[in-house]
TIPA-46412 format. One record per atom (N, C-alpha, C, CB): residue in one letter; x, y, z; atom name. Coordinates in nm, 4 decimals. Glycine has a CB too. Layout:
 r     east    north       up  a
 A        X        Y        Z CA
...
END
This chain:
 r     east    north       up  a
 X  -1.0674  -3.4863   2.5177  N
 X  -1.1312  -3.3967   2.4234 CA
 X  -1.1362  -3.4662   2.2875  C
 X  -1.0557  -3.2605   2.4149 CB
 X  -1.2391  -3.4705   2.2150  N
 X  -1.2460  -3.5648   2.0924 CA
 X  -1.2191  -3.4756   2.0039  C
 X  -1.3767  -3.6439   2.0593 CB
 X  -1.1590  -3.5275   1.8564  N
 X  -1.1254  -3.4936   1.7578 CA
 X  -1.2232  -3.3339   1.6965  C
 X  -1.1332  -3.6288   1.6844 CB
 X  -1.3419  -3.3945   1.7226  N
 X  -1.4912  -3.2622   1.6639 CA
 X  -1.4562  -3.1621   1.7698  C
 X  -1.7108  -3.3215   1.6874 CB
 X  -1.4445  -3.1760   1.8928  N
 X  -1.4225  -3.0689   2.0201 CA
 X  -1.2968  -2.9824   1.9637  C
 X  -1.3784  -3.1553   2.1901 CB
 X  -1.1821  -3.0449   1.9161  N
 X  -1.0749  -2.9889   1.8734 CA
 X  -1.0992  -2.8815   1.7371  C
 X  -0.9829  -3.1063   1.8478 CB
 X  -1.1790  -2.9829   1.6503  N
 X  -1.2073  -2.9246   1.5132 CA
 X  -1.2994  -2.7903   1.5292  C
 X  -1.2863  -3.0403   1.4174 CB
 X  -1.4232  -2.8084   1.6356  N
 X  -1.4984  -2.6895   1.6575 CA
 X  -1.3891  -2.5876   1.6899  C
 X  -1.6098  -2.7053   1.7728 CB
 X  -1.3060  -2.6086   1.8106  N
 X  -1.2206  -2.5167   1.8514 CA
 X  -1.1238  -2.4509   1.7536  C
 X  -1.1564  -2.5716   1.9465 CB
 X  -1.1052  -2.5420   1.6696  N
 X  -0.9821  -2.4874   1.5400 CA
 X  -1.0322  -2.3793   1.4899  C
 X  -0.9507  -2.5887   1.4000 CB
 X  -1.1770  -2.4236   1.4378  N
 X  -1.2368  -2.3437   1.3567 CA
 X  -1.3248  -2.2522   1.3836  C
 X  -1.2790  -2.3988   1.2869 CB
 X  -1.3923  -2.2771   1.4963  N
 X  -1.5368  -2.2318   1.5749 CA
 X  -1.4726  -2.0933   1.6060  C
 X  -1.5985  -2.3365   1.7362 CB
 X  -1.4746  -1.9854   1.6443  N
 X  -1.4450  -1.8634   1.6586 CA
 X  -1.3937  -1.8438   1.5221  C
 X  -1.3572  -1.8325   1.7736 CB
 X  -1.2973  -1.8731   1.4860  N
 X  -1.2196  -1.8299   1.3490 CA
 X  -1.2797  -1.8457   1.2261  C
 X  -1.0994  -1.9004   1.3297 CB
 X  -1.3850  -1.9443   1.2162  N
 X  -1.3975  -1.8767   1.0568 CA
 X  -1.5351  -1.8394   1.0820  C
 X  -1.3748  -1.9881   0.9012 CB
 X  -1.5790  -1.7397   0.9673  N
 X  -1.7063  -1.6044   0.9337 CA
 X  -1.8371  -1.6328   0.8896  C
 X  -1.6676  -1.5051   0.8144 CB
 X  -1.9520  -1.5101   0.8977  N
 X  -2.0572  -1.4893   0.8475 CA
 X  -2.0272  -1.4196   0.6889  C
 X  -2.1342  -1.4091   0.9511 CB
 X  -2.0993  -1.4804   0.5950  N
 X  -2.0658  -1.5412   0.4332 CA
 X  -1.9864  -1.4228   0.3708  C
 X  -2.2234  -1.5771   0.3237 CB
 X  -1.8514  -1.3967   0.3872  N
 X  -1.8102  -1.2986   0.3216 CA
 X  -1.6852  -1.3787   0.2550  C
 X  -1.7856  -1.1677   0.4111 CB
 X  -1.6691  -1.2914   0.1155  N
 X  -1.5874  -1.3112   0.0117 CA
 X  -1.4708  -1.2950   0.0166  C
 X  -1.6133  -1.2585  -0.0711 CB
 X  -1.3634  -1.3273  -0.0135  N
 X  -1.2004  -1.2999   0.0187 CA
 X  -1.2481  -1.1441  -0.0628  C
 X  -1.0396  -1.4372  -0.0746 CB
 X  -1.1448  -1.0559   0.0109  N
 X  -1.1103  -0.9261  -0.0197 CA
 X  -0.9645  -0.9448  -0.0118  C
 X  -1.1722  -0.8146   0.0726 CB
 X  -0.9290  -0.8553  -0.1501  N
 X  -0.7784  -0.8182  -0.1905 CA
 X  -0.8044  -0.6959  -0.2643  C
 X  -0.6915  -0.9344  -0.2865 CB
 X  -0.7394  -0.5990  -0.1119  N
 X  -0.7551  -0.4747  -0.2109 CA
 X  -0.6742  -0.4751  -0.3260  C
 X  -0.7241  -0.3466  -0.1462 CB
 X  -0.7205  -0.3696  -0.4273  N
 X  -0.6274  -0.3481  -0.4964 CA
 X  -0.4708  -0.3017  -0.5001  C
 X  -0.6775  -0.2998  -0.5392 CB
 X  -0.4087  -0.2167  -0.4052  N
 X  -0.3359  -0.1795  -0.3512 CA
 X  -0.2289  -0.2872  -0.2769  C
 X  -0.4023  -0.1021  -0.2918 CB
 X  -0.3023  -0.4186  -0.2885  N
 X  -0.2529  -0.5227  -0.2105 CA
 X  -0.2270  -0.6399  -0.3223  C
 X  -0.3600  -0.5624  -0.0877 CB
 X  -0.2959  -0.6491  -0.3933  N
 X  -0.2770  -0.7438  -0.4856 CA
 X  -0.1503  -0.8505  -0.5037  C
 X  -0.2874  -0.6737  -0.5864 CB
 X  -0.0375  -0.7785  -0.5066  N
 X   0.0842  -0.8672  -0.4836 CA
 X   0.1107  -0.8900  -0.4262  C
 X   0.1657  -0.8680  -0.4991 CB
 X   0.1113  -0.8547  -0.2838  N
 X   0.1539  -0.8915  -0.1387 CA
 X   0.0834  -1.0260  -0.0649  C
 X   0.1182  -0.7617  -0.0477 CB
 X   0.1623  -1.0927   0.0423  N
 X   0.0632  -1.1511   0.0906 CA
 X   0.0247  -1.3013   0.0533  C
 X  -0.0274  -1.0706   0.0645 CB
 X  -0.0381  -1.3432   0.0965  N
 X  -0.1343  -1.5154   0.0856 CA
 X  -0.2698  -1.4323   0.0227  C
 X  -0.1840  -1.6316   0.2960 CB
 X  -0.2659  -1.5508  -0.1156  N
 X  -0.4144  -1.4741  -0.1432 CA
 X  -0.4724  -1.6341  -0.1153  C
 X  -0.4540  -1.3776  -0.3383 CB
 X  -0.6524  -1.6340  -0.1628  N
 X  -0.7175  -1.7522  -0.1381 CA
 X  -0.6963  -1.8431  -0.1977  C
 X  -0.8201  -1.7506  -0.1409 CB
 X  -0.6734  -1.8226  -0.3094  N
 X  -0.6062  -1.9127  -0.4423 CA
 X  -0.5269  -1.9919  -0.4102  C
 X  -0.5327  -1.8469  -0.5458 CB
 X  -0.4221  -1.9654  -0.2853  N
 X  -0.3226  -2.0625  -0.3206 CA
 X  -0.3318  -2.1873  -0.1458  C
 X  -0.1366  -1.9508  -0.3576 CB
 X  -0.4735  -2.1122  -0.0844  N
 X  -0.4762  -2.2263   0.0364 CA
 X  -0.5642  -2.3436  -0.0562  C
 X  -0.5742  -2.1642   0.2116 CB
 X  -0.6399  -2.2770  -0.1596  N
 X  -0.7375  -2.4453  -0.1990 CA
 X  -0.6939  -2.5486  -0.2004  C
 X  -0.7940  -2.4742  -0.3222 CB
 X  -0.7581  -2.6488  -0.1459  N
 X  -0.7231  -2.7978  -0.1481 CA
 X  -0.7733  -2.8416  -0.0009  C
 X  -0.5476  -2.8293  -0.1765 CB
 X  -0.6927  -3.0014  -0.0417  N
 X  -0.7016  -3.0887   0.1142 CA
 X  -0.6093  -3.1030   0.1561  C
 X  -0.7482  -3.2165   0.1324 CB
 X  -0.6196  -3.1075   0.3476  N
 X  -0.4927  -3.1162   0.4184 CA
 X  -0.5502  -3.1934   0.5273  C
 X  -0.4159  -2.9751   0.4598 CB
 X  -0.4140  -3.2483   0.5932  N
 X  -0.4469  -3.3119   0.6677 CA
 X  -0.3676  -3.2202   0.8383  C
 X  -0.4055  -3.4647   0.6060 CB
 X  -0.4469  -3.2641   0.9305  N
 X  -0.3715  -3.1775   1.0795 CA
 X  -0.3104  -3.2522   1.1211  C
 X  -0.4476  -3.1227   1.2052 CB
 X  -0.1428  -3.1711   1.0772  N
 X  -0.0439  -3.2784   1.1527 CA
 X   0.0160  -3.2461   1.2720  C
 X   0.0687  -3.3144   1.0751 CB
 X  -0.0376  -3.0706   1.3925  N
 X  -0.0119  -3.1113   1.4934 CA
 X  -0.0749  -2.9645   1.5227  C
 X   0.1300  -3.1725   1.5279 CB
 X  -0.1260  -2.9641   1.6903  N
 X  -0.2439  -2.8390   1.7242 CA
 X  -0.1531  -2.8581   1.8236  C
 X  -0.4363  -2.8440   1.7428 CB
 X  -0.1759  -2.6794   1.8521  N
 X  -0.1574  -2.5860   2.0376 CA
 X  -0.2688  -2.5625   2.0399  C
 X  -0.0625  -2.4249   2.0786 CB
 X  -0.2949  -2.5872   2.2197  N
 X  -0.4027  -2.5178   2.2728 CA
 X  -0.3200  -2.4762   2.4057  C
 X  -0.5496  -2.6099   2.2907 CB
 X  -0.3850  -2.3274   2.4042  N
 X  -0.3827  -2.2471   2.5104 CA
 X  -0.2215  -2.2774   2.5831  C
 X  -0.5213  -2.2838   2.6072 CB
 X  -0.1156  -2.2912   2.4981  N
 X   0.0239  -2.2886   2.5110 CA
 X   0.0330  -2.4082   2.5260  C
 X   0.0889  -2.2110   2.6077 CB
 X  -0.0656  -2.5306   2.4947  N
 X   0.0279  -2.6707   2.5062 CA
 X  -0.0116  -2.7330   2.4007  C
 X   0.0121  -2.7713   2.6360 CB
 X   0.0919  -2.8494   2.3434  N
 X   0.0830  -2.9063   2.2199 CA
 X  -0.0500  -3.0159   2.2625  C
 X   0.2430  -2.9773   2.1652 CB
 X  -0.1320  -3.0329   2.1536  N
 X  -0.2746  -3.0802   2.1450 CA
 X  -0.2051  -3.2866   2.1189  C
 X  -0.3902  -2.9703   1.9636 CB
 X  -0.2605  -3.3515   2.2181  N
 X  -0.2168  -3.4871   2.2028 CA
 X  -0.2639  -3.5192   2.0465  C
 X  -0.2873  -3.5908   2.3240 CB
 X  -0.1480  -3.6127   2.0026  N
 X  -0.1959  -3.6657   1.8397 CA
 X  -0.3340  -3.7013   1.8176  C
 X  -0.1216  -3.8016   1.7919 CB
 X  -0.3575  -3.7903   1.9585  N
 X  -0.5017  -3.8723   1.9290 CA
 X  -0.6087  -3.7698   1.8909  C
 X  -0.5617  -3.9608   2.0702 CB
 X  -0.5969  -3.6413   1.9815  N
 X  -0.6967  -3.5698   1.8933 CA
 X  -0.7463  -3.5085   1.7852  C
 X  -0.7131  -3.5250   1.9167 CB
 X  -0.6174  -3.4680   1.6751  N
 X  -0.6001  -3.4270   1.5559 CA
 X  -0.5695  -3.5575   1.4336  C
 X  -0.4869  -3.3243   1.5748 CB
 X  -0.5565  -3.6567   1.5071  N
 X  -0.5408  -3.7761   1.4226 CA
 X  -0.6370  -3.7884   1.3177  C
 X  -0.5468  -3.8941   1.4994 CB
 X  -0.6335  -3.7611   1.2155  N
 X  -0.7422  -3.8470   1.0899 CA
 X  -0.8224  -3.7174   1.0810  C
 X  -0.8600  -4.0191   1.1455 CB
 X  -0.8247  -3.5911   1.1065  N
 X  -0.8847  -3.4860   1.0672 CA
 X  -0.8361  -3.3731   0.9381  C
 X  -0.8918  -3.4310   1.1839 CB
 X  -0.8793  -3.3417   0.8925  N
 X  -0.8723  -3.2970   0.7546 CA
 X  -0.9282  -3.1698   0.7558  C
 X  -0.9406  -3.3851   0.6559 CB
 X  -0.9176  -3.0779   0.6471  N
 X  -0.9649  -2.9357   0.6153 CA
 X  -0.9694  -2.9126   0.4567  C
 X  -0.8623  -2.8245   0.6856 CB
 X  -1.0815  -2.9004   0.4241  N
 X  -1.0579  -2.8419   0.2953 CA
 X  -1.0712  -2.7275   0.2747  C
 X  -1.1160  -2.8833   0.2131 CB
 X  -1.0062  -2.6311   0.2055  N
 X  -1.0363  -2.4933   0.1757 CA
 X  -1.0766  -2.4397   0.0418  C
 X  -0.9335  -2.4276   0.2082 CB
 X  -1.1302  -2.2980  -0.0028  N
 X  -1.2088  -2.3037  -0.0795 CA
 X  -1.1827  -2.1623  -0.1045  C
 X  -1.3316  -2.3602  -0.0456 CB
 X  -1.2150  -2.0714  -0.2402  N
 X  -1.1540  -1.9430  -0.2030 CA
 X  -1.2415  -1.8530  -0.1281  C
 X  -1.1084  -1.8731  -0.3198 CB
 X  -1.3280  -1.9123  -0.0937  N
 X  -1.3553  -1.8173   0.0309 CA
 X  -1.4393  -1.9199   0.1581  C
 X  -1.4702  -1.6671  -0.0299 CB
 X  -1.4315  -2.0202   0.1386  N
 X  -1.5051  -2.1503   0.2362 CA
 X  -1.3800  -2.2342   0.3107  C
 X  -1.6058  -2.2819   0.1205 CB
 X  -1.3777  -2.2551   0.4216  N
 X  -1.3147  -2.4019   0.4820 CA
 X  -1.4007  -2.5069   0.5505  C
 X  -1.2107  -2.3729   0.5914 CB
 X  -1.3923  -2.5479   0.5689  N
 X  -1.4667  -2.7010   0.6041 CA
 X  -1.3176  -2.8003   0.6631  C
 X  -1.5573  -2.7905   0.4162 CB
 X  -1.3965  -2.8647   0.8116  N
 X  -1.3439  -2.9425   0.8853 CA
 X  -1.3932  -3.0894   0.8947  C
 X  -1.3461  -2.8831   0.9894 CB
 X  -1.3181  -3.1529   0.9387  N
 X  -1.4317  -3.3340   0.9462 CA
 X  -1.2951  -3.3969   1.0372  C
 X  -1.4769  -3.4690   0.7155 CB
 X  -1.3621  -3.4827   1.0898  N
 X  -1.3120  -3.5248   1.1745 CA
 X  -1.2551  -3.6988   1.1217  C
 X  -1.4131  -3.4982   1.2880 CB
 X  -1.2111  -3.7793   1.1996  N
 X  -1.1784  -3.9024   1.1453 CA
 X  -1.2531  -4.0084   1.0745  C
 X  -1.1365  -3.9521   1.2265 CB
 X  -1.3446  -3.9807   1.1819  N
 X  -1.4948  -4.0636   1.0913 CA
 X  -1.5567  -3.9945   0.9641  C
 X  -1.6446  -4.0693   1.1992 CB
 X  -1.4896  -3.8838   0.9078  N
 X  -1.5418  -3.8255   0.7862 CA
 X  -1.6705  -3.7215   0.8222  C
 X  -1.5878  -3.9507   0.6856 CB
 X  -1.6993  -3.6897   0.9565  N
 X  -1.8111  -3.5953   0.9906 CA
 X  -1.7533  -3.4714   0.9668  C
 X  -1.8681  -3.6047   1.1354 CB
 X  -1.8221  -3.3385   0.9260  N
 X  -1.8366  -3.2366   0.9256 CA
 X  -1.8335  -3.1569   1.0512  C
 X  -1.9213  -3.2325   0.8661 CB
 X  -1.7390  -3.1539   1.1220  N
 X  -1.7580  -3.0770   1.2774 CA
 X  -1.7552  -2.9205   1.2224  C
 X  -1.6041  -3.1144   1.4139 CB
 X  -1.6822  -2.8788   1.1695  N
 X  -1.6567  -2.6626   1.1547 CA
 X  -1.6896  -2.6976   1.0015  C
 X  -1.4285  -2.5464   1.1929 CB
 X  -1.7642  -2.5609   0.9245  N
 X  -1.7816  -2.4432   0.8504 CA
 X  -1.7535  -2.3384   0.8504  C
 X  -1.8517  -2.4208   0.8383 CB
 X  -1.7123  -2.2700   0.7486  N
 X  -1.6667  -2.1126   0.7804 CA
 X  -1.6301  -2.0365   0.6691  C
 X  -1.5442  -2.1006   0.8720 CB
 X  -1.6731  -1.9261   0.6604  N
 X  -1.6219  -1.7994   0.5316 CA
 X  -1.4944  -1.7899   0.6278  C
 X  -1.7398  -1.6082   0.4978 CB
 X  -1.4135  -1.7430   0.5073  N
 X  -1.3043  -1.6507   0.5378 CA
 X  -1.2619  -1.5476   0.4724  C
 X  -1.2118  -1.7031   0.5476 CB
 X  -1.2074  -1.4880   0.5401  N
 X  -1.1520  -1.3605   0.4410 CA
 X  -1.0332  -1.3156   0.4877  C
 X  -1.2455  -1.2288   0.4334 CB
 X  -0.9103  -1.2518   0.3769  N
 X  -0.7687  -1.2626   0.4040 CA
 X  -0.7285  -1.1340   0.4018  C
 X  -0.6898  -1.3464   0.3119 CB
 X  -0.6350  -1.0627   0.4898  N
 X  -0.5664  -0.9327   0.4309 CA
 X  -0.4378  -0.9154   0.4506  C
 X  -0.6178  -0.8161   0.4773 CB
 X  -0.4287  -0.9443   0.3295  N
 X  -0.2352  -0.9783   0.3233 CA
 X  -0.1533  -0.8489   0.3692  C
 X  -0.1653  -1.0128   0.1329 CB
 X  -0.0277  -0.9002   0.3314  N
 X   0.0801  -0.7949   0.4163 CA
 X   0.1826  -0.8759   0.3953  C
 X   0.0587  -0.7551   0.5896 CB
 X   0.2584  -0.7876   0.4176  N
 X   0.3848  -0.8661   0.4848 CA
 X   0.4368  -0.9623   0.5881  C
 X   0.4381  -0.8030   0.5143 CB
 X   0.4875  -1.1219   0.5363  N
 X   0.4938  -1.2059   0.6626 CA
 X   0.3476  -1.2764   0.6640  C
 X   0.5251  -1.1078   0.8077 CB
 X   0.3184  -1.3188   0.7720  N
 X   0.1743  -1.4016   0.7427 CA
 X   0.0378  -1.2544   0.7482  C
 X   0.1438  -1.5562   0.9124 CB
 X  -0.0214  -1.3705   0.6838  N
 X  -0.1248  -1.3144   0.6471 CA
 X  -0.2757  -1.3148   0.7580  C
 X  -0.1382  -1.3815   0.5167 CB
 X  -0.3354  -1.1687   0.7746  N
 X  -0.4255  -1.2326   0.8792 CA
 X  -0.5753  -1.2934   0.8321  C
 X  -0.4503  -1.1199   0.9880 CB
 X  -0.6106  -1.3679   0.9415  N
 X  -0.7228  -1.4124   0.8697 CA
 X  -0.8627  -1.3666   0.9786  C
 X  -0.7017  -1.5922   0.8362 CB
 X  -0.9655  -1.3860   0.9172  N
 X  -1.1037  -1.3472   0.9946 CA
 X  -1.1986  -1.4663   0.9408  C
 X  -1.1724  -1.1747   0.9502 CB
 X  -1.2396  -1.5302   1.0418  N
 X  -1.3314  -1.6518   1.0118 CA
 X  -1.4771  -1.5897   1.0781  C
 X  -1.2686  -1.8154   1.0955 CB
 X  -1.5344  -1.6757   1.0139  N
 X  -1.7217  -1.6295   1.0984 CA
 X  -1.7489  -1.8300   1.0429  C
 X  -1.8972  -1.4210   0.9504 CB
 X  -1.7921  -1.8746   1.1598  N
 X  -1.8549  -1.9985   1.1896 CA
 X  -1.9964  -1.9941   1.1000  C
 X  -1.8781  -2.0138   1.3587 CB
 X  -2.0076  -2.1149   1.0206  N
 X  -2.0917  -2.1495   0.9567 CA
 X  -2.1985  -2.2981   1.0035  C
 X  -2.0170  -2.1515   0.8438 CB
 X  -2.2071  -2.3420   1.0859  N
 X  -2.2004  -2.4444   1.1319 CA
 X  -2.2528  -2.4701   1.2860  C
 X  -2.0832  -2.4685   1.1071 CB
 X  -2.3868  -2.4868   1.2530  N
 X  -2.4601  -2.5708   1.4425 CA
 X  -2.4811  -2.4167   1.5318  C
 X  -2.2764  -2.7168   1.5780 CB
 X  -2.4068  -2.5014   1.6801  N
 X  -2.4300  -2.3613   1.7630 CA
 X  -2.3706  -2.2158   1.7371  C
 X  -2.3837  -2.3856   1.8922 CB
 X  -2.1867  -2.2507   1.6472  N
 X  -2.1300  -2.1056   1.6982 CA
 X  -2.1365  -2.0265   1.5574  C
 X  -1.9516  -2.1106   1.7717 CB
 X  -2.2569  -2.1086   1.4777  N
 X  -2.2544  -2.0092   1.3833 CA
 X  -2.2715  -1.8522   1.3678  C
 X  -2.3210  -2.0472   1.3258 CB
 X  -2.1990  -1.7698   1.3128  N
 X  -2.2034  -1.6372   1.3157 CA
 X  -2.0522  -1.5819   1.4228  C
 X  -2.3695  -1.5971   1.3778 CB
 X  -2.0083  -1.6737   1.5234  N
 X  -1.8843  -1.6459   1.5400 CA
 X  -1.7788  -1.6191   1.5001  C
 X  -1.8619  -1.6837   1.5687 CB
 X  -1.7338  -1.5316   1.5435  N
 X  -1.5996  -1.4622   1.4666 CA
 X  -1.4827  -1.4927   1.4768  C
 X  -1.5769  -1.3461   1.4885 CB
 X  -1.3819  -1.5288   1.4575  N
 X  -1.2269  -1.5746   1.4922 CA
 X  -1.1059  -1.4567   1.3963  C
 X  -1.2060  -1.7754   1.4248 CB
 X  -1.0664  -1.4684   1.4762  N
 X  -0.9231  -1.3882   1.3951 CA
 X  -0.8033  -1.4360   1.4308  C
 X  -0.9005  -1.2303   1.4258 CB
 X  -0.7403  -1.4546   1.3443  N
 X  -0.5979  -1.4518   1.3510 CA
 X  -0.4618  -1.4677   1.2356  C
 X  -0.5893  -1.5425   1.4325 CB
 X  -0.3433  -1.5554   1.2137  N
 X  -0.2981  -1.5648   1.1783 CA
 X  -0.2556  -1.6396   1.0965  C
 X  -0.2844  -1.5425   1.2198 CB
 X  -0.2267  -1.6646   0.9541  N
 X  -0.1861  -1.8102   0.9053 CA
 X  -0.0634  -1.7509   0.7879  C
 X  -0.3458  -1.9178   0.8229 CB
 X  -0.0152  -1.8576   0.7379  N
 X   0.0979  -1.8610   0.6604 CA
 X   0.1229  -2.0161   0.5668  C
 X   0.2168  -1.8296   0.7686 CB
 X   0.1524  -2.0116   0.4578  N
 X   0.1589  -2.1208   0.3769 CA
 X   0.3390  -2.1291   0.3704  C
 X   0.0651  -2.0936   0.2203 CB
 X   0.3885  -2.2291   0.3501  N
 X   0.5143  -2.2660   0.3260 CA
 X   0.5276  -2.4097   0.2458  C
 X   0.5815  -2.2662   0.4581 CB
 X   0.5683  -2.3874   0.1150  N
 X   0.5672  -2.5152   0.0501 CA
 X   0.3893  -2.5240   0.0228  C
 X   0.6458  -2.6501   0.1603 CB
 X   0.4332  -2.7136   0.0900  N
 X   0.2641  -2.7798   0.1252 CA
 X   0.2345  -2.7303   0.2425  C
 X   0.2395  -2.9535   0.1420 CB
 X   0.2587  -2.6479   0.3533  N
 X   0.2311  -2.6679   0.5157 CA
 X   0.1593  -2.5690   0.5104  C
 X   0.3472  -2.6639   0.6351 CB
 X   0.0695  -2.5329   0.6126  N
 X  -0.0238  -2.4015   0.6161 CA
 X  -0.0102  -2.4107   0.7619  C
 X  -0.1960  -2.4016   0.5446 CB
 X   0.0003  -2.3291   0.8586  N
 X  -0.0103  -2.2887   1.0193 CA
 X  -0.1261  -2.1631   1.0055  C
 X   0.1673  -2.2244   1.0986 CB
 X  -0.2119  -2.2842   1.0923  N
 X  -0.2820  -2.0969   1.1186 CA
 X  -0.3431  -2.1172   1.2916  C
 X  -0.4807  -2.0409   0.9649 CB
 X  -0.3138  -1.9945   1.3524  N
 X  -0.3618  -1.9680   1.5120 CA
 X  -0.5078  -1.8516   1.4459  C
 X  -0.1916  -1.8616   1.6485 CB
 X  -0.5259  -1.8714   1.5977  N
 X  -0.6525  -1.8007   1.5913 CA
 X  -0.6856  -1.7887   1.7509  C
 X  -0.7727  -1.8860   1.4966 CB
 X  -0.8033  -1.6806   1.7954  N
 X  -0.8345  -1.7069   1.9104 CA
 X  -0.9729  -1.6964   1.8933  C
 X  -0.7729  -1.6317   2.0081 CB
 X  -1.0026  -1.8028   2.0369  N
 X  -1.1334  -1.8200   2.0529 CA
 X  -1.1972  -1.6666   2.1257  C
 X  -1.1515  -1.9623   2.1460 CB
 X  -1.3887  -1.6815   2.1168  N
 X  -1.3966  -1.5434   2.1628 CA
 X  -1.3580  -1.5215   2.3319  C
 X  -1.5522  -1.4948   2.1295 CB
 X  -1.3735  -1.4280   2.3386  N
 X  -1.2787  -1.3390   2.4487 CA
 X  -1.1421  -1.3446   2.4843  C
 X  -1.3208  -1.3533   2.5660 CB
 X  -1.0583  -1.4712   2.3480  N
 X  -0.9221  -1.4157   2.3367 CA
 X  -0.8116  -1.3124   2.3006  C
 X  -0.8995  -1.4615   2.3035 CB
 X  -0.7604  -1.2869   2.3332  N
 X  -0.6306  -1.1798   2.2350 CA
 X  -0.6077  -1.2165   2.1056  C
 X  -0.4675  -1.1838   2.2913 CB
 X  -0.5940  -1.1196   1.9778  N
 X  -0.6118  -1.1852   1.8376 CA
 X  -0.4026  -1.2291   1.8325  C
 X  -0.7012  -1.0273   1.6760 CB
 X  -0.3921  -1.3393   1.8086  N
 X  -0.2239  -1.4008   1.8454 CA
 X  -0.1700  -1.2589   1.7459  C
 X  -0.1627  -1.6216   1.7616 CB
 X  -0.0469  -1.2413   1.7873  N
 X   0.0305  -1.1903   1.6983 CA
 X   0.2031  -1.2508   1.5946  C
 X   0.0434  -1.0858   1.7824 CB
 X   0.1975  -1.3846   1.6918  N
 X   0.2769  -1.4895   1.6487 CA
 X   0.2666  -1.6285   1.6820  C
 X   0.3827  -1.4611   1.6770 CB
 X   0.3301  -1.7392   1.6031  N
 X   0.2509  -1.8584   1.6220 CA
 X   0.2662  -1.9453   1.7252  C
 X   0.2598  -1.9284   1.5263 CB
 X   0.2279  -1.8822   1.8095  N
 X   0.2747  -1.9306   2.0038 CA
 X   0.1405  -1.9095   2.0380  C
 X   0.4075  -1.8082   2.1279 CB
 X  -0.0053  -2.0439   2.0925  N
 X  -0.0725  -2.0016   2.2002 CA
 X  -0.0212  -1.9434   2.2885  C
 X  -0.1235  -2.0758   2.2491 CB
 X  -0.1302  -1.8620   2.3130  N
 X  -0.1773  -1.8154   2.4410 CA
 X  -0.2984  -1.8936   2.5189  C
 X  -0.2180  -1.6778   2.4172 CB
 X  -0.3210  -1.8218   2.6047  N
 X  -0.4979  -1.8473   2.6706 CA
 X  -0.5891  -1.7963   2.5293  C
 X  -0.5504  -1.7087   2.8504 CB
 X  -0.7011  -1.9370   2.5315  N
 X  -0.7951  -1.8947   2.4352 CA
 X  -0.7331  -1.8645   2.2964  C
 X  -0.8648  -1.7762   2.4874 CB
 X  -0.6879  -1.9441   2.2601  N
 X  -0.6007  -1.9487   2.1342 CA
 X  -0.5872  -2.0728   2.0947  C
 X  -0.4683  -1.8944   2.1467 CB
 X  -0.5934  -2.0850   1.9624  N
 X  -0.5323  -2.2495   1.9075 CA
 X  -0.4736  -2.2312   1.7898  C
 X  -0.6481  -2.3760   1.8772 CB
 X  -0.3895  -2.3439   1.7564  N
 X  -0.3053  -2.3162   1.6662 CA
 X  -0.3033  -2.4802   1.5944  C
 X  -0.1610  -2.2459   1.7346 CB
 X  -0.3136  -2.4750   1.4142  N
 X  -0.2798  -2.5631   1.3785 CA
 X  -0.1528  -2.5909   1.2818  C
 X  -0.3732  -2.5907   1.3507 CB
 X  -0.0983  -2.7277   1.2450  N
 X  -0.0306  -2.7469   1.1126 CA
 X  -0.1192  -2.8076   1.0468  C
 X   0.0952  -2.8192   1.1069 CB
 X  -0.1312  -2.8347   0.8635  N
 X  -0.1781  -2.8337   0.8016 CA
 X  -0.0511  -2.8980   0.7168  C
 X  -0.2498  -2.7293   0.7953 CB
 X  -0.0872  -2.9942   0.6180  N
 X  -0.0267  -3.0543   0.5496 CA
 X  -0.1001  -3.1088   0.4079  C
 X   0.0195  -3.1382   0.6323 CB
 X  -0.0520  -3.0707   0.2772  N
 X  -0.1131  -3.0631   0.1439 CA
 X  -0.1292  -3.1915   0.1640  C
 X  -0.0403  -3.0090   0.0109 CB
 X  -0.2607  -3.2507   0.1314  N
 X  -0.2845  -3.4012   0.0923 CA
 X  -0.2655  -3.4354  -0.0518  C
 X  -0.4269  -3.4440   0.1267 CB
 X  -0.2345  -3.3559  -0.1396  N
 X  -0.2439  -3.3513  -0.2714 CA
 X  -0.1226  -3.3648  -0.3262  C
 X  -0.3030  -3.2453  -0.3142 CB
 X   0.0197  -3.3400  -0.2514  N
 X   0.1440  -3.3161  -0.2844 CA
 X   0.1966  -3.4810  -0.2805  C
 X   0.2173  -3.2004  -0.1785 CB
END
């Protein structure tokens, strides 16, 4: 499976059609807001569908985020995923809703989970006709990444 196959999958269900981070008011303090995923990272290790994703495929792939955009590329610096996102914090991680911006699965939807710690960001998600994860363990139709601040 090549690096873009992985990156579509990271991202392809999970991130959205063009919507804006929402923070209710009521929510404001709680939570991961968008503000604090911006930047570049690099993927320092993926689950798929309950098994750890070989290095070679996440090797040299990157994500930038945006407060309401992410963007994927692969080793050669290509653009494989696009995507709105939008966040609704809580307590513990925060969930996320992606809509695909990008080629075939644009307009696809993804949901799931992410969390920042330090520099590290984890976020799962499932592909469509998966279960939306409720902790950071694939399942079937699920993927899961680490994320590491390139900036730190």
């Amino acid at each position: 499976m090549s690096s873009i196959t992985i990156a579509l999958g990271v991202f392809s269900a999970l991130l959205v059609a063009a919507q804006a981070v929402s923070e209710k008011p009521s929510q404001a303090g709680s939570g991961l807001k968008a503000s604090e995923l911006v930047g570049g990272y690099t993927i320092v290790a993926g689950e798929k569908f309950g098994l750890k994703e070989p290095e070679e495929r996440i090797k040299g792939s990157t994500v930038r985020f945006s407060d309401d955009r992410v963007v994927v590329t692969d080793k050669d610096k290509k653009e494989v995923y696009g995507a709105s996102y939008e966040l609704e914090p809580g307590d513990g991680p925060s969930r996320i809703k992606l809509v695909s911006k990008l080629g075939s699965q644009e307009g696809e939807v993804a949901r799931g989970l992410i969390e920042k710690k330090g520099d590290e960001i984890r976020l799962i998600y499932a592909l469509p006709g998966g279960a939306e994860p409720t902790e950071f363990k694939t399942k079937e139709k699920q993927l899961m990444f680490v994320m590491k601040n390139v900036n730190k």
